[in-house]
N, C-alpha and C positions, 0 to 999 in steps of 0.2 A: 393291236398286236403287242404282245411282250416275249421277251425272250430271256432268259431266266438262264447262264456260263455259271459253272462249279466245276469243282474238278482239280483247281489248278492250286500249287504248294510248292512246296524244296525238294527239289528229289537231287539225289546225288547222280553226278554222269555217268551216263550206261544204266540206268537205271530206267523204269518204264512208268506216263500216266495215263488213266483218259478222263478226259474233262466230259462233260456232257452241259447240253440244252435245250431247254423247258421249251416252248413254242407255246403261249396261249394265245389263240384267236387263228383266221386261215381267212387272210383278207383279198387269198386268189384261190382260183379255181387248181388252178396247176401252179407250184412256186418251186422254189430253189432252194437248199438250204446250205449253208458252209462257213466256213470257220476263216477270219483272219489274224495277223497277230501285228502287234505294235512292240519293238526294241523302243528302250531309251533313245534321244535324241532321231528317232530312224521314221520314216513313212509308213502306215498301215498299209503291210502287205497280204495278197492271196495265199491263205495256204489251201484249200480245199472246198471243193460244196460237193453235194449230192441231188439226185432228182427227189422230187417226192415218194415214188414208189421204191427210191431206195437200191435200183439195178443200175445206175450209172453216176459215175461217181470221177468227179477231175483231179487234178492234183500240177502244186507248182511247182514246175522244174523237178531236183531229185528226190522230192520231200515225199515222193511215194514209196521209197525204198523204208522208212522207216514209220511216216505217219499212214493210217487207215480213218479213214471218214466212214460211218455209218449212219444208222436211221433207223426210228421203230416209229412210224407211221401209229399204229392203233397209239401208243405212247404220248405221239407227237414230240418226242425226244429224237435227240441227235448225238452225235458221239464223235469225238474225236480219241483215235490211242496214239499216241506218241513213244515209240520205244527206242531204244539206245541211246538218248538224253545226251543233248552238245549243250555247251556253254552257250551255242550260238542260238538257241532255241529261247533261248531265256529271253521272254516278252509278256505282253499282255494281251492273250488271247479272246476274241471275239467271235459270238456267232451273229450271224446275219441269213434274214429270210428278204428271198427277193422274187420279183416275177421272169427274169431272165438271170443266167449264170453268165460271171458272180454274181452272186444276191448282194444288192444294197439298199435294199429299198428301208428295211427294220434293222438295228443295230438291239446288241444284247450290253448290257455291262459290263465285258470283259472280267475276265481270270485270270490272276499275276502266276505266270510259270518261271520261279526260278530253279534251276542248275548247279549247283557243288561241286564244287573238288570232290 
């Protein structure tokens, strides 16, 4: 399995992205997909996954007020949109496919998201 995070650049605050990720290979029958992010010096935290069919969807803490998790199953793409852009956002974003939520079983490359004045 490979996972394949783009998406992520400068965006100035208040401003909006969405990252997306590739999925090649499906090494469960039923799996999990979602997104973590890694600050400087900080722990890779949860921000999000989705089911495979794409109808339930988690989210951590208040990050659902402004992040959305998606999914295009035929695609095998995943999506994360990030809108109104904090300083505090600014990380290096990961996707992950797992067999139970959060997925950790495949880790992606990560996506550098920074932030602007």
């Amino acid at each position: 399995v490979q996972l394949q995070a783009s998406g992520g650049g400068l965006v100035q605050a208040g401003g909006s992205l969405r990252l997306s990720c590739l999925a090649s290979g499906r090494p469960f029958t039923e799996f999990f997909m979602g997104w973590f992010r890694q600050a400087s010096g900080k722990e890779r935290e949860f921000v999000a996954s989705i089911n495979q069919s794409g109808d339930k969807a988690a989210y951590a803490g208040t990050l659902k007020r402004r992040f959305t998790i998606a999914s295009d199953d035929a695609k095998d793409m995943m999506y994360l949109q990030i809108n109104n852009l904090k300083h505090e956002d600014k990380a290096v974003y990961y996707c992950a496919l797992g067999s139970s939520c959060p997925p950790r079983d495949y880790w992606g490359q990560g996506t550098q998201v920074t932030v602007s004045s």
